[in-house]
gemmi code that builds the backbone of each chain (N, CA, C; Angstrom):
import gemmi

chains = {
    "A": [
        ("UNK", (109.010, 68.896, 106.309), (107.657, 68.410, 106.582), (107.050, 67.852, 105.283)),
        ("UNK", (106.142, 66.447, 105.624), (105.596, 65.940, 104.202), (104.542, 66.430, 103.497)),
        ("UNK", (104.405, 66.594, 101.913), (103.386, 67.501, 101.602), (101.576, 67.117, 102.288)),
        ("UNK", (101.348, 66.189, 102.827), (99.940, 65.955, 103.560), (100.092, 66.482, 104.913)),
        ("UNK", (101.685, 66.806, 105.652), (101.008, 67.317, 106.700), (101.231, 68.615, 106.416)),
        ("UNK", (102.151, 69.652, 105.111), (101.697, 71.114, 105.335), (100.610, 71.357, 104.575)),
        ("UNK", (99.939, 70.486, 103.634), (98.278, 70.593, 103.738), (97.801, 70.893, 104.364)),
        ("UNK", (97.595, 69.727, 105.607), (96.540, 69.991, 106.562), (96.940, 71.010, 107.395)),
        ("UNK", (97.962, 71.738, 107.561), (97.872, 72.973, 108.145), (97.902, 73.962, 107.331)),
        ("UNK", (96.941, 73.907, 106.327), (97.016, 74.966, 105.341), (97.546, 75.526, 104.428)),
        ("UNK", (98.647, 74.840, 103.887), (99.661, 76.014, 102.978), (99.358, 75.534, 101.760)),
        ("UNK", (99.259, 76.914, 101.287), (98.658, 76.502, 99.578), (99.431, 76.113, 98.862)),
        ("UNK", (100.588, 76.109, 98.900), (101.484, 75.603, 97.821), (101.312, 74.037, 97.833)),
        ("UNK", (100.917, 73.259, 99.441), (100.839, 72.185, 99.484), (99.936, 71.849, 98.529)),
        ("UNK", (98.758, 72.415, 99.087), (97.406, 72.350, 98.075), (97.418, 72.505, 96.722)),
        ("UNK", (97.912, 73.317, 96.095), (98.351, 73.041, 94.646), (99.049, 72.023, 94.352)),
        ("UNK", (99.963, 71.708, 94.611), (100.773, 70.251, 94.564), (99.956, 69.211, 94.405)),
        ("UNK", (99.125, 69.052, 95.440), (97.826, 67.655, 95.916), (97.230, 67.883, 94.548)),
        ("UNK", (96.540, 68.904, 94.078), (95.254, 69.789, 92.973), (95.999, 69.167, 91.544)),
        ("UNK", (97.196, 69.611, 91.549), (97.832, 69.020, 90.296), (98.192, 67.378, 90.231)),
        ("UNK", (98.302, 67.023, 91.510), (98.618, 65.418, 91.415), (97.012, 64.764, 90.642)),
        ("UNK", (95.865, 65.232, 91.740), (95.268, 64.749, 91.605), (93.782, 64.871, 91.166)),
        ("UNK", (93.875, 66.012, 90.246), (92.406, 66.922, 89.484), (92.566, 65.447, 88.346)),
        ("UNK", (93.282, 65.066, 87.796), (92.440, 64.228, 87.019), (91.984, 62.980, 87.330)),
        ("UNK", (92.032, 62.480, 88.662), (91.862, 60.999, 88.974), (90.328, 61.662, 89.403)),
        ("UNK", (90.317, 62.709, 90.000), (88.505, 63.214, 90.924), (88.153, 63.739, 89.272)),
        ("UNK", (88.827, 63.762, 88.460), (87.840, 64.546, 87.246), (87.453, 63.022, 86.718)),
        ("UNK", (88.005, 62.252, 86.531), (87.852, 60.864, 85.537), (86.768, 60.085, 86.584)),
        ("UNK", (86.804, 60.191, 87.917), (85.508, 59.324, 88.729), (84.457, 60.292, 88.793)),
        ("UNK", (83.938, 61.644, 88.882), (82.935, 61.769, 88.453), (82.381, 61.827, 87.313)),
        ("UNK", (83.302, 62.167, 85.994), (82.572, 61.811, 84.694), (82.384, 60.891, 84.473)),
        ("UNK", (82.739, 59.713, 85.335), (82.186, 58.276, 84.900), (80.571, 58.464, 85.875)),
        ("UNK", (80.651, 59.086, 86.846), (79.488, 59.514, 87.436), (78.421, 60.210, 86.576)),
        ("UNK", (78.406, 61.419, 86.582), (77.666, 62.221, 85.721), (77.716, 62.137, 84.299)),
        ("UNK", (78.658, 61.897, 83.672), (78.541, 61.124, 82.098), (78.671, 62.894, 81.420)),
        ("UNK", (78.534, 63.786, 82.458), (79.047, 65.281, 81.475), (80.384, 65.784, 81.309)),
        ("UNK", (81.033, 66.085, 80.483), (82.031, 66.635, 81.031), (82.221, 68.258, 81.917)),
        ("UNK", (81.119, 68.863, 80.956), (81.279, 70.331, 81.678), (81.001, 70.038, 83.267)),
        ("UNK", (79.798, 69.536, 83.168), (79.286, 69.422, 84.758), (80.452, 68.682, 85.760)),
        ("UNK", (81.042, 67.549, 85.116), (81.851, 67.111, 86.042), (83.652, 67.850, 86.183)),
        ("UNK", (83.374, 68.731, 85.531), (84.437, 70.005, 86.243), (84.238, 70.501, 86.969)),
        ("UNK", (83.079, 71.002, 87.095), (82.789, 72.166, 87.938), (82.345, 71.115, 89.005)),
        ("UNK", (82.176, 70.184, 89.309), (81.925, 69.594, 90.115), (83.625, 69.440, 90.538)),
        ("UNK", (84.569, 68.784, 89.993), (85.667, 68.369, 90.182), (86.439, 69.839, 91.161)),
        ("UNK", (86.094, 71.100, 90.668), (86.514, 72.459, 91.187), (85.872, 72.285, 92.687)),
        ("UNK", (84.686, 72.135, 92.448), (84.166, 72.075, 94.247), (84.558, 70.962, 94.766)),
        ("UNK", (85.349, 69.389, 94.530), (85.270, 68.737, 95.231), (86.494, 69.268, 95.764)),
        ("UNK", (87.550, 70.156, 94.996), (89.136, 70.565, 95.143), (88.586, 71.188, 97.006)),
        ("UNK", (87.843, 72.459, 96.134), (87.497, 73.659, 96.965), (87.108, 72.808, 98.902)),
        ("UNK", (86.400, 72.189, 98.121), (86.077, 71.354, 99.644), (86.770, 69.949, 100.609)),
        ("UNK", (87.470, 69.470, 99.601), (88.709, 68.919, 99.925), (89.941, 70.458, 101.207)),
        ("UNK", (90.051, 71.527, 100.608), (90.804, 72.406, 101.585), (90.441, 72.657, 102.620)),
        ("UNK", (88.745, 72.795, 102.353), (87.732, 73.356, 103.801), (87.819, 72.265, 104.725)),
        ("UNK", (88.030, 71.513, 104.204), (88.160, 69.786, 105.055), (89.503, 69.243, 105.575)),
        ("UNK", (90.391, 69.936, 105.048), (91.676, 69.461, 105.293), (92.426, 69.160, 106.863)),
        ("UNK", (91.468, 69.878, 108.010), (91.879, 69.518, 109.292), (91.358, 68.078, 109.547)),
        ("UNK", (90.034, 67.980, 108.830), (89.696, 66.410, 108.817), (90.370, 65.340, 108.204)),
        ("UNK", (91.500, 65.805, 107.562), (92.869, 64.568, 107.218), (93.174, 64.540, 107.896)),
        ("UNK", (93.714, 63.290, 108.322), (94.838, 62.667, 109.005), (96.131, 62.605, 107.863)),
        ("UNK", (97.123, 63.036, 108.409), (98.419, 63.022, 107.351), (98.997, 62.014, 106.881)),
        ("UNK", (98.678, 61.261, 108.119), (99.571, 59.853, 107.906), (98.536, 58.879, 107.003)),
        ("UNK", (97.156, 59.273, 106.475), (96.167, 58.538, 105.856), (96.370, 58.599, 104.240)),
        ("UNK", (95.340, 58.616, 103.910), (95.780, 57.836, 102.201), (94.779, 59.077, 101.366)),
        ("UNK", (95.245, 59.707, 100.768), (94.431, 61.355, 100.278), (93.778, 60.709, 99.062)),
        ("UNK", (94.130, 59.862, 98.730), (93.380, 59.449, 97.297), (91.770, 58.934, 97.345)),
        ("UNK", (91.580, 57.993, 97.877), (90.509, 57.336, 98.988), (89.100, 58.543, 99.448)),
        ("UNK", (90.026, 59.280, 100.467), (89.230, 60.083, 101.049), (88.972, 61.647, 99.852)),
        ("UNK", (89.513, 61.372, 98.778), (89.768, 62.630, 97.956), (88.023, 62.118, 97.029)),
        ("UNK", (88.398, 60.971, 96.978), (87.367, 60.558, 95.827), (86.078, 59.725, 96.882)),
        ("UNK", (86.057, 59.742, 97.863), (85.023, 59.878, 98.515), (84.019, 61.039, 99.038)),
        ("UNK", (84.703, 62.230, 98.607), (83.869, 63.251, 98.585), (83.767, 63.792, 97.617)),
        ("UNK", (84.455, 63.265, 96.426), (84.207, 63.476, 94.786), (82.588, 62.940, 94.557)),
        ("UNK", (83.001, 61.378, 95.254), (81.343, 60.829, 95.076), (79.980, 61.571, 95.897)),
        ("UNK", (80.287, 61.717, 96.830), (79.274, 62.710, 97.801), (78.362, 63.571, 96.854)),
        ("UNK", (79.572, 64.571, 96.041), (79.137, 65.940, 95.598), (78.360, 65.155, 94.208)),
        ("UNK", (78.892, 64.291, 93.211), (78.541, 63.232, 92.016), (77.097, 62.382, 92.472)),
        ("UNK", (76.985, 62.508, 93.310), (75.569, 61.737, 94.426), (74.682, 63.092, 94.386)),
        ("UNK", (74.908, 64.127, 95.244), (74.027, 65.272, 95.222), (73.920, 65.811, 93.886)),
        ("UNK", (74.492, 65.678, 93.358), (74.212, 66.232, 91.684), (72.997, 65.471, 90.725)),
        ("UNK", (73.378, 63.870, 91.186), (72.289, 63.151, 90.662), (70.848, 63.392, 91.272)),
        ("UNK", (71.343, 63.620, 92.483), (69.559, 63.855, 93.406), (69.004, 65.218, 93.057)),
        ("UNK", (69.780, 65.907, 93.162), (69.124, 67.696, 92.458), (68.535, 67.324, 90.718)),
        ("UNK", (69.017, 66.559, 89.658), (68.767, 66.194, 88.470), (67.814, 64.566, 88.379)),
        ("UNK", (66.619, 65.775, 87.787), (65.335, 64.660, 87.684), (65.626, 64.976, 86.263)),
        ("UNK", (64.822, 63.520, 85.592), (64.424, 63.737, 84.166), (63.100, 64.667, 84.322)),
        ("UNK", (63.373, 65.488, 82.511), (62.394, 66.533, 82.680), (60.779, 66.095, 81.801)),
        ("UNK", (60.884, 64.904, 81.352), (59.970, 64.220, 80.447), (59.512, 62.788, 81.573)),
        ("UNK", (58.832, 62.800, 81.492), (58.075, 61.369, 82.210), (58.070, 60.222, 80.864)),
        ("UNK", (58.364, 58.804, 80.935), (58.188, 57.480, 80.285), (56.785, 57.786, 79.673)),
        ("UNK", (57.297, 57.529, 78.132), (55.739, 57.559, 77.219), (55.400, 56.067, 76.932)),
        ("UNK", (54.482, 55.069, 77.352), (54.297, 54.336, 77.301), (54.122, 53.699, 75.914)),
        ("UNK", (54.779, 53.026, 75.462), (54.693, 52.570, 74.223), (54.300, 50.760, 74.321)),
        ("UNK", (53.335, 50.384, 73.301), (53.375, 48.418, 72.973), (54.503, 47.979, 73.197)),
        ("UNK", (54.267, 47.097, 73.852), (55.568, 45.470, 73.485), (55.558, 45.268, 72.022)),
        ("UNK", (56.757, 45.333, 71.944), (57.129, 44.904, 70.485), (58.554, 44.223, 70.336)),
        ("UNK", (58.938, 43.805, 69.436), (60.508, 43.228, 69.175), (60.961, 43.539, 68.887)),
        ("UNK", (62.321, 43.483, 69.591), (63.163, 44.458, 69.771), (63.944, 45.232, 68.125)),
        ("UNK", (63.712, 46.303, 67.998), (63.840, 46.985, 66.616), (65.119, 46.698, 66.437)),
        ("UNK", (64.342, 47.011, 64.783), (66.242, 46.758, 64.070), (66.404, 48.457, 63.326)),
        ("UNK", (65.434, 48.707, 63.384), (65.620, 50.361, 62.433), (66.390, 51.176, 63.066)),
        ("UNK", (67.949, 51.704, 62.701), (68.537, 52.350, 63.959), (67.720, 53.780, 64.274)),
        ("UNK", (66.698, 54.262, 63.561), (66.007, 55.344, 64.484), (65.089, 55.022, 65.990)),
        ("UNK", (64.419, 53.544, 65.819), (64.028, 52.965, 66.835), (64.951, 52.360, 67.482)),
        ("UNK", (65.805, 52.401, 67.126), (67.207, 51.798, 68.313), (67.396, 52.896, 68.749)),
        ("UNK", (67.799, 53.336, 68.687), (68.103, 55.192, 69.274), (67.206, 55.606, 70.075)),
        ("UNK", (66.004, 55.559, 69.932), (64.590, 55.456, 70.261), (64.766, 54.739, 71.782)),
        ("UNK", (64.772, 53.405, 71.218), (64.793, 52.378, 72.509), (66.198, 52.673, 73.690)),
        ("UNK", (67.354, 53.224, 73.166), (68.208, 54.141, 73.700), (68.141, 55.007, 74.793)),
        ("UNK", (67.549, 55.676, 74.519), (66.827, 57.213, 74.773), (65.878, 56.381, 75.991)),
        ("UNK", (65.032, 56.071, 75.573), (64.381, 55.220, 76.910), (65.388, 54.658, 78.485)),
        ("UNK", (65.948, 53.415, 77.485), (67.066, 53.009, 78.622), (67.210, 54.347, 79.605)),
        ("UNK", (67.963, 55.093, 78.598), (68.618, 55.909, 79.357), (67.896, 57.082, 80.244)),
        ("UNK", (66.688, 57.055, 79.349), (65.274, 57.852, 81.014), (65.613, 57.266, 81.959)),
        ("UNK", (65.011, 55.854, 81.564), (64.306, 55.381, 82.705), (65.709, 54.915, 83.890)),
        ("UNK", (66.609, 55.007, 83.366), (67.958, 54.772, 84.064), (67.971, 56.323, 85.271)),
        ("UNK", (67.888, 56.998, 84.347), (67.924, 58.525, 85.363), (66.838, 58.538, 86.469)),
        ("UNK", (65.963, 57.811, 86.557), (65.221, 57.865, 87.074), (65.185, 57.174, 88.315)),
        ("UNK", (66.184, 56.118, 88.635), (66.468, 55.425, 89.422), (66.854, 56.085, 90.502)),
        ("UNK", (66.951, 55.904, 91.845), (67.182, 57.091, 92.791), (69.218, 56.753, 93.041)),
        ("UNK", (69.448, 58.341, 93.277), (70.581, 58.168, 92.943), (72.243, 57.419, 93.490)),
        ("UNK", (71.531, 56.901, 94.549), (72.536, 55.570, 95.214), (72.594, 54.577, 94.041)),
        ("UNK", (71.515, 54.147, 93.547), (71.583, 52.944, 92.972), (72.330, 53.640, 91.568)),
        ("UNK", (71.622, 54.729, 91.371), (72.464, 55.235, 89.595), (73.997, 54.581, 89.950)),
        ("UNK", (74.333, 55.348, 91.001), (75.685, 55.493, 90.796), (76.462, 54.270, 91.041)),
        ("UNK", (75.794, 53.438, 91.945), (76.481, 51.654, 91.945), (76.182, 51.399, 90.716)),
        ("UNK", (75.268, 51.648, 90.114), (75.045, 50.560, 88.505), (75.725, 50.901, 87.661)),
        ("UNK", (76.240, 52.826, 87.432), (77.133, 53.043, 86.702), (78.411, 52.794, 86.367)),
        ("UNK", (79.155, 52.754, 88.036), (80.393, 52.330, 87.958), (80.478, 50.788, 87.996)),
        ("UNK", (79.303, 49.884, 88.241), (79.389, 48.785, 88.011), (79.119, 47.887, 86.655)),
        ("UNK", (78.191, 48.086, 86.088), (77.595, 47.801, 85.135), (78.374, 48.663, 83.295)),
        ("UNK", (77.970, 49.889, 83.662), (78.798, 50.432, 82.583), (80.158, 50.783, 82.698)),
        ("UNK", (80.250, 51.143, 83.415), (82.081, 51.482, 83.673), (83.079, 50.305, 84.032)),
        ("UNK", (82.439, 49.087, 84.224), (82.436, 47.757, 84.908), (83.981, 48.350, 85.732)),
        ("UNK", (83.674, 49.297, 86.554), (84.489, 48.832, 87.909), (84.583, 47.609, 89.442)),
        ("UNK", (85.709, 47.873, 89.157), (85.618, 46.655, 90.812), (84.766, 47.184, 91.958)),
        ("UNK", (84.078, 45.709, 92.119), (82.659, 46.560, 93.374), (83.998, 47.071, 94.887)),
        ("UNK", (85.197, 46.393, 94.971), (85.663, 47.171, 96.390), (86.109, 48.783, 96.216)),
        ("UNK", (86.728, 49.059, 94.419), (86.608, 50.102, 94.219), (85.508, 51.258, 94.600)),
        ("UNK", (84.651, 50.765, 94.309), (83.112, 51.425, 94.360), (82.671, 51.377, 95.206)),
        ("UNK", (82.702, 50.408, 96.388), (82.582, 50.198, 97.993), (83.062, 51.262, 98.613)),
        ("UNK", (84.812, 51.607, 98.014), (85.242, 52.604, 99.267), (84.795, 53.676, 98.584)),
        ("UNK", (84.627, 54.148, 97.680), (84.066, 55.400, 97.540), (82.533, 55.709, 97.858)),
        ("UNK", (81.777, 55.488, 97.782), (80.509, 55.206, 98.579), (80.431, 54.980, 99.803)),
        ("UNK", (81.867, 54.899, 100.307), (81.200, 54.737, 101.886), (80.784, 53.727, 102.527)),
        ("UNK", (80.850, 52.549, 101.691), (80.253, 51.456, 102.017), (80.639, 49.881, 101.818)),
        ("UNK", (79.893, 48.732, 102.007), (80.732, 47.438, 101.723), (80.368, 47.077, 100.623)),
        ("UNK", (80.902, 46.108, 99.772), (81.082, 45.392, 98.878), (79.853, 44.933, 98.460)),
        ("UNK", (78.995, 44.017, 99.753), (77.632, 43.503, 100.029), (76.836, 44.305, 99.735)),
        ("UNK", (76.822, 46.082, 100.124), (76.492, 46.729, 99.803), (75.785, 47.249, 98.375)),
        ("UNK", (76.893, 47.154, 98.003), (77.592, 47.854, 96.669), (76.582, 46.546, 95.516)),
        ("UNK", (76.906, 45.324, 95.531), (76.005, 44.094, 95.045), (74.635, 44.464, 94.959)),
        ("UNK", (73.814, 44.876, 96.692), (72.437, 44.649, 96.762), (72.156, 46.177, 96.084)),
        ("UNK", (72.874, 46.846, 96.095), (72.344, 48.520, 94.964), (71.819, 47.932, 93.190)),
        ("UNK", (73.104, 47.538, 93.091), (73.628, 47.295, 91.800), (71.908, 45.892, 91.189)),
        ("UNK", (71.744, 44.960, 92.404), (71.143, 44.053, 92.124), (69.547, 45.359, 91.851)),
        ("UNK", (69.208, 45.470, 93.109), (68.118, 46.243, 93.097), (67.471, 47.291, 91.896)),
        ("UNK", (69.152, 48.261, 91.481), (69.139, 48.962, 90.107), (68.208, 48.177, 88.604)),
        ("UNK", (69.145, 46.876, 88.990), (68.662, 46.196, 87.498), (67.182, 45.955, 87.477)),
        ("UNK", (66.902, 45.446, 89.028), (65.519, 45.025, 88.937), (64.694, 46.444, 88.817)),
        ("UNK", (64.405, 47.197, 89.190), (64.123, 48.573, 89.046), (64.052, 48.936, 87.802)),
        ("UNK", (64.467, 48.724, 86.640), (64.986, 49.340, 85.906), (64.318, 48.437, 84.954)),
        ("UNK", (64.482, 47.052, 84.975), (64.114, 45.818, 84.658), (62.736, 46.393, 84.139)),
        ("UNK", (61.787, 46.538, 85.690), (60.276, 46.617, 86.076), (60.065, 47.739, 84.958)),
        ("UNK", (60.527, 48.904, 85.188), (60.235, 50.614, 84.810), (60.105, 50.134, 83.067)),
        ("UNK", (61.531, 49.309, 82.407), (61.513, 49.227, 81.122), (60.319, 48.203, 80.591)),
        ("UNK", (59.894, 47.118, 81.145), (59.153, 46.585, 80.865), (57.556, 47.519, 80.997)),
        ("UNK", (57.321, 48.136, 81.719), (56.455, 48.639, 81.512), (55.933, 49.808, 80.707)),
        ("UNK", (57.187, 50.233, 80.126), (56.845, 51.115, 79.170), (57.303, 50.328, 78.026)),
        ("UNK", (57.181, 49.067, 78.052), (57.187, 48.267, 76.634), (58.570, 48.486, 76.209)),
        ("UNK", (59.909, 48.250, 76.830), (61.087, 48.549, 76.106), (61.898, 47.021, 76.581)),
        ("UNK", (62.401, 45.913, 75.795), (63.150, 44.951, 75.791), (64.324, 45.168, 75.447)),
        ("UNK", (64.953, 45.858, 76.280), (66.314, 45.493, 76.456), (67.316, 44.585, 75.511)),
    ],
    "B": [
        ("UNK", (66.296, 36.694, 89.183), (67.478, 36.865, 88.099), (68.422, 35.767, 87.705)),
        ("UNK", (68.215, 35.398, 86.261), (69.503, 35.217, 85.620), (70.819, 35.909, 85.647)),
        ("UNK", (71.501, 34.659, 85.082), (72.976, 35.703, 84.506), (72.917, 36.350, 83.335)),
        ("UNK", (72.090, 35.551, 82.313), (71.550, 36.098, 80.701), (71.217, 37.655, 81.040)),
        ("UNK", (69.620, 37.198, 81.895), (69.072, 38.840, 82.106), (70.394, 40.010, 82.531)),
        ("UNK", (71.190, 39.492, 83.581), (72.078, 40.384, 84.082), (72.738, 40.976, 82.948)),
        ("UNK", (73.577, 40.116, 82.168), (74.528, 40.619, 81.056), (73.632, 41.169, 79.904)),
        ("UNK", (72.217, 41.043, 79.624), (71.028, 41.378, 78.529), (71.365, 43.063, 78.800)),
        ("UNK", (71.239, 42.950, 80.498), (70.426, 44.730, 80.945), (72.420, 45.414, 80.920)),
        ("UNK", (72.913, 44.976, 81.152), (74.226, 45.446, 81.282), (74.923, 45.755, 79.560)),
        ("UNK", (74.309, 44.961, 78.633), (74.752, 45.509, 77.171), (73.995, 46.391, 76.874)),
        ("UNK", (72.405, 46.521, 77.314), (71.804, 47.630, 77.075), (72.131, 48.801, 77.589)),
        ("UNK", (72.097, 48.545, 78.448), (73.083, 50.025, 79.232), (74.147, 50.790, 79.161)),
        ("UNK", (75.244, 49.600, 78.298), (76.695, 49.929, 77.699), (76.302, 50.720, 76.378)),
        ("UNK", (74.853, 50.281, 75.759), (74.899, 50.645, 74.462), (74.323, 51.988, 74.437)),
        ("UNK", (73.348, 52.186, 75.675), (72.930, 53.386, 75.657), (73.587, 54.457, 76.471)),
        ("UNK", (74.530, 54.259, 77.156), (75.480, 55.079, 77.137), (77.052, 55.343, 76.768)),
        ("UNK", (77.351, 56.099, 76.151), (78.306, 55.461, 75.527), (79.411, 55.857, 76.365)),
        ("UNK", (81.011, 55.466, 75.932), (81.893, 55.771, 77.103), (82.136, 57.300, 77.138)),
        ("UNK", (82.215, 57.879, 77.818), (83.102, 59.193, 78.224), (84.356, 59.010, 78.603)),
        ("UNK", (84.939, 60.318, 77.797), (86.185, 60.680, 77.778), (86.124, 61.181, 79.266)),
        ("UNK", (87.345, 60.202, 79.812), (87.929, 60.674, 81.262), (88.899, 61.368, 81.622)),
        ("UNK", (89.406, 61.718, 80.202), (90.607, 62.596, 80.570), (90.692, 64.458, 80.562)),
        ("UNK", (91.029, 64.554, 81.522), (90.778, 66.364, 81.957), (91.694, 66.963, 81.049)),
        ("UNK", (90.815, 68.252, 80.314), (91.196, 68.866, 79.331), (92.080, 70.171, 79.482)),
        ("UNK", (91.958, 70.471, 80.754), (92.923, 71.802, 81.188), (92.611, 71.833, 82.818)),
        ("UNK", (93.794, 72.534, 83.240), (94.157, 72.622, 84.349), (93.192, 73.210, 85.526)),
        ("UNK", (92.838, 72.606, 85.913), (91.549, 73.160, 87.505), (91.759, 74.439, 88.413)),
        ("UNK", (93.289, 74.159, 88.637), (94.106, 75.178, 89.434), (93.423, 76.237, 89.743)),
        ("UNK", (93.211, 77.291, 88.593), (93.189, 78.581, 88.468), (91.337, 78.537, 89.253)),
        ("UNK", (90.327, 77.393, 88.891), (89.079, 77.719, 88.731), (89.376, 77.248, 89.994)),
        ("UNK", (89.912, 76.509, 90.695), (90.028, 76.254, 92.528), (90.519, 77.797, 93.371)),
        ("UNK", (91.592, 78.221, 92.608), (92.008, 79.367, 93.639), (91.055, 80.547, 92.886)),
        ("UNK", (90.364, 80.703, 91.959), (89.118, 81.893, 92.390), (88.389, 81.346, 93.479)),
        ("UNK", (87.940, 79.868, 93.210), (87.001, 80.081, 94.447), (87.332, 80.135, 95.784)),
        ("UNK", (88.890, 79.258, 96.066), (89.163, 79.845, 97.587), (89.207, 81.205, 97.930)),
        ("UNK", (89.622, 82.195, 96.663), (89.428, 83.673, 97.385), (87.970, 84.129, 97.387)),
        ("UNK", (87.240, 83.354, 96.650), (85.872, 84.407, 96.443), (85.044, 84.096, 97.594)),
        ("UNK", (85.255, 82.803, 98.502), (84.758, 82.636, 99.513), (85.225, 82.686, 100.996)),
        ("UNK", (84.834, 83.461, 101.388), (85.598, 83.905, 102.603), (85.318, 82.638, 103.605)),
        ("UNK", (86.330, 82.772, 105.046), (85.442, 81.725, 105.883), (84.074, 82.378, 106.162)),
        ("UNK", (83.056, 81.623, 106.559), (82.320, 82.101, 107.565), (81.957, 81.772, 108.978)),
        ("UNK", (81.876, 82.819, 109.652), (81.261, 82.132, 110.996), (80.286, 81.309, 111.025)),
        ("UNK", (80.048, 80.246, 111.618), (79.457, 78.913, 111.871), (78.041, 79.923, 113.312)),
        ("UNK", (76.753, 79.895, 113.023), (75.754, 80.085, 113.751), (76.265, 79.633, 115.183)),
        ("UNK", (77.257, 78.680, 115.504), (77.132, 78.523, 116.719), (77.739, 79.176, 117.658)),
        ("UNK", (79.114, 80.528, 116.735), (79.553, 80.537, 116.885), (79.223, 82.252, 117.770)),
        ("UNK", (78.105, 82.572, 117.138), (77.416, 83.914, 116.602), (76.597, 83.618, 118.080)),
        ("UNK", (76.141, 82.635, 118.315), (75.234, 82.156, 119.055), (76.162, 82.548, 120.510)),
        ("UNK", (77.035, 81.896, 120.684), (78.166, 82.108, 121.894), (78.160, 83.328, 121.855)),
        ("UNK", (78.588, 83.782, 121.146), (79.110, 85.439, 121.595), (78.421, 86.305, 121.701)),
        ("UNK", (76.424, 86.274, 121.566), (75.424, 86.652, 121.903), (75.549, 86.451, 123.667)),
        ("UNK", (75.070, 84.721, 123.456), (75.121, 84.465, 124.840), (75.914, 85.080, 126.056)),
        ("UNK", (77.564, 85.382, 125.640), (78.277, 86.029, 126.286), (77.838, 86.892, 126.560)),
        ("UNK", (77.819, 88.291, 125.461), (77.930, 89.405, 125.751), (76.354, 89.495, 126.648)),
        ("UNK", (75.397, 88.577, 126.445), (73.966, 88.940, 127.850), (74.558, 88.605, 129.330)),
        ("UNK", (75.337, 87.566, 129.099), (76.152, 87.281, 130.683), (76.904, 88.541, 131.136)),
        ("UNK", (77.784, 89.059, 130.315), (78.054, 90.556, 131.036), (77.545, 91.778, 131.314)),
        ("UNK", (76.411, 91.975, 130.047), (75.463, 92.996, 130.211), (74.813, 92.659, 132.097)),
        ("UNK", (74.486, 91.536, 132.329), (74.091, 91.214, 133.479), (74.034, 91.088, 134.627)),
        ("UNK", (75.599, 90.597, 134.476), (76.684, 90.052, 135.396), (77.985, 90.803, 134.911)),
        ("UNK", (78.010, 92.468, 135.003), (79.404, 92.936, 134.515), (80.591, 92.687, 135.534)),
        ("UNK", (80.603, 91.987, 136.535), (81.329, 91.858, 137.951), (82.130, 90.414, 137.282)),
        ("UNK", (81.372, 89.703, 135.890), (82.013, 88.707, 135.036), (83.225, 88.926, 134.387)),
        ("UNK", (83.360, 89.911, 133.641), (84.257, 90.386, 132.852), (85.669, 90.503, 133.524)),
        ("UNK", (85.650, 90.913, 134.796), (87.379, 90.836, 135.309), (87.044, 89.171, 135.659)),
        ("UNK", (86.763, 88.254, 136.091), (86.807, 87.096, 135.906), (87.364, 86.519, 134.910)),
        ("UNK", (86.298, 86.377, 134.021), (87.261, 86.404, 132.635), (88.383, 87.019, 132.063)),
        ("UNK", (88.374, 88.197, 131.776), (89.730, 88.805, 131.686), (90.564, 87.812, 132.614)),
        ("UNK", (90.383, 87.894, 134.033), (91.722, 87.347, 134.863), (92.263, 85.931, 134.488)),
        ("UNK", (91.325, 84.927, 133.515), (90.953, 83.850, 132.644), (91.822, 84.005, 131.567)),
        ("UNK", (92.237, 84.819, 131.118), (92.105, 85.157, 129.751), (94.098, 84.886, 129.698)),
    ],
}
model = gemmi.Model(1)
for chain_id, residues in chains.items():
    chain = gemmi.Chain(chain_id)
    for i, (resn, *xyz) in enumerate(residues, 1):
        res = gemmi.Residue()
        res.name, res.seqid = resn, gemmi.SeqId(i, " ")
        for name, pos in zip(("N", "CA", "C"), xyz):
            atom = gemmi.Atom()
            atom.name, atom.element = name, gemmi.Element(name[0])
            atom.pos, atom.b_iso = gemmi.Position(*pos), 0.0
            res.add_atom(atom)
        chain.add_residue(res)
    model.add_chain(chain)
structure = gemmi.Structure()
structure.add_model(model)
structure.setup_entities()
């Protein structure tokens, strides 16, 4: 019998097999998610854990990678929505854009608020799109969603983000 | 939107975050099989719910039970 179908009927040895193939492909897509490493272990442990609880919901003859890292993203999604920034945007003047690297760091630190702040569909299209510059069909199937999709997040993110930085005086 | 603006907000973003290391530093294994043992299954409410429901159908209707049984 092939190791996806004594998975899905439970046998752990299968499950270790799958766990070792594939803990670092679900560890490497949510730390591109969450940007932690601790957090995106312990996230990576529950996506394992719940990948088994789920395992009658494989189909054997289907593709475990796909559906492995589609509920990698799920749990990398609820993580972002439970995590608010704990400081609100301090409004600072328009000014040009600094050269002092403490105000670069500064202006940094902002980006990266006001980025968290974005609700967390769009974080996570802009991350794997924008910074991680993954392929949007990559990022489509893990999300759950289309391509078109995946574009109008990513578009929406910037503008969002666009608005939020400009108004606390930060030029990009 | 531009393409300028697009690639402007996309270097800012590269710059303010920087890359993470994607590669897993030790083995998951062990922290997966504590938690499959530490969590038992549980019964699902609906399940708790049925077997309420039942057992009032026989309290009621005990003339049910060889039915069932003969079901069974």
């Amino acid at each position: 019998m092939d190791l996806l179908r004594r998975f899905t009927l439970g046998e752990i040895s299968a499950f270790e097999t799958l766990v070792r193939q594939f803990q670092g492909d679900i560890y490497a897509w949510i730390v591109r998610i969450v940007r932690d490493p601790g957090i995106a272990e312990d996230l990576t442990v529950e996506t394992l854990w719940r990948i088994y609880r789920a395992r009658q919901q494989f189909r054997p003859d289907g593709n475990f990678a796909p559906w492995a890292r589609r509920i990698a993203t799920n749990l990398a999604l609820d993580h972002l929505r439970r995590k608010s920034p704990e400081h609100s945007l301090l409004a600072d003047p328009a000014g040009p854009p600094p050269h002092d690297p403490l105000l670069q760091q500064e202006t940094w630190e902002k980006i990266r608020h006001a980025f968290r702040r974005l609700p967390a569909k769009l974080q996570a299209a802009a991350t794997l799109a924008l910074i991680e510059e993954r392929p949007y069909d990559e990022i489509a199937d893990a999300l759950g969603t289309s391509v078109g999709a995946v574009s109008l997040r990513v578009f929406r993110a910037v503008r969002i983000l666009r608005k939020q930085l400009k108004d606390i005086g930060v030029r990009p | 939107m531009t393409e300028h603006d697009d690639r402007q907000i996309r270097e800012a973003l590269q710059q303010s975050f920087p890359p993470v290391d994607t590669e897993l530093r030790r083995d998951l294994w062990p922290a997966v099989l504590r938690k499959l043992d530490a969590r038992p299954v549980r019964v699902p409410w609906y399940d708790w719910a049925l077997i309420g429901l039942s057992a009032g159908v026989f309290l009621f209707f005990p003339q049910l039970i060889l039915v069932f049984a003969y079901h069974l």
